[in-house]
Phi, psi and omega in degrees: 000124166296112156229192180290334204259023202212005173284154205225133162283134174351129153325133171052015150310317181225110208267170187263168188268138172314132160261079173315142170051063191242006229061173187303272172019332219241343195072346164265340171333165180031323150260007178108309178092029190232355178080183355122064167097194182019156205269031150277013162281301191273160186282147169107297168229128201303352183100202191271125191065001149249211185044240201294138182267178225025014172289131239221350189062041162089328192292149172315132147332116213293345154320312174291312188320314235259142170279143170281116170234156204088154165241158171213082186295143189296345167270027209283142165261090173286119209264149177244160211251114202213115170305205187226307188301312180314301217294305168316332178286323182313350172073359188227146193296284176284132180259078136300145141006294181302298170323325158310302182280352171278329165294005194087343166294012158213179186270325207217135186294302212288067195197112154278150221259096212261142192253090188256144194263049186275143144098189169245167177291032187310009212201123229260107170243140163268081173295098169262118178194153182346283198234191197196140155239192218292321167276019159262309221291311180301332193267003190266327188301311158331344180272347203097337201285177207247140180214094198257131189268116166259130185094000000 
């Protein structure tokens, strides 16, 4: 019975792999099978339409070519983003960071943490968190709940 563990490939099925650079003897010795010089000669590149990429055949790079735009400063502060609806799932009177990462809502306690006002509110919450923006801080304030800035 043919199963996966007794199966055999076909007679002349599989051929052995060229043995490069084996010496004269072998017919590939010494180049190789690459011929003379050019680039399909060199290590490294595949020849005409392939190999290094964005190489271009000497004309400037369409990378190079291209203006540059923009900045990215180095001290930029990236805030992870914790909803209002999220807050509501959660079910707890007091919001920390640390509470946050335990429900899994944000990645990491110590990144600071920004509060956005998509979604509502049923409920009196005590938020501790970086920043607030202007529709989270009214609607927790409006529940009564509390909105404390850390940092």
């Amino acid at each position: 019975m043919a199963d996966l563990s007794n199966l055999r490939r076909p007679e002349g099925s599989h051929r052995d792999t060229k043995r490069l650079g084996r010496g004269p003897g072998s017919g590939q010795g010494k180049t190789a099978g690459k011929g003379h010089k050019g680039s399909m000669a060199r290590a490294g590149h595949s020849g005409p339409g392939g190999g290094k990429p964005h190489f271009e055949g000497g004309q400037m790079p369409l990378h190079r070519r291209l203006p540059k735009r923009g900045f990215t400063p180095l001290d930029r502060t990236e805030y992870q983003v914790v909803n209002l609806w999220q807050l509501e799932a959660l079910g707890e009177g007091e919001v920390t960071p640390e509470t946050l990462r335990a429900h899994g809502l944000i990645g990491h306690a110590g990144r600071p943490v920004k509060v956005l006002g998509t979604g509502d509110l049923t409920r009196k919450v005590n938020v501790s968190a970086h920043r607030f923006s202007k529709t989270a801080r009214e609607k927790i304030e409006g529940l009564g709940g509390s909105v404390q800035e850390i940092g």
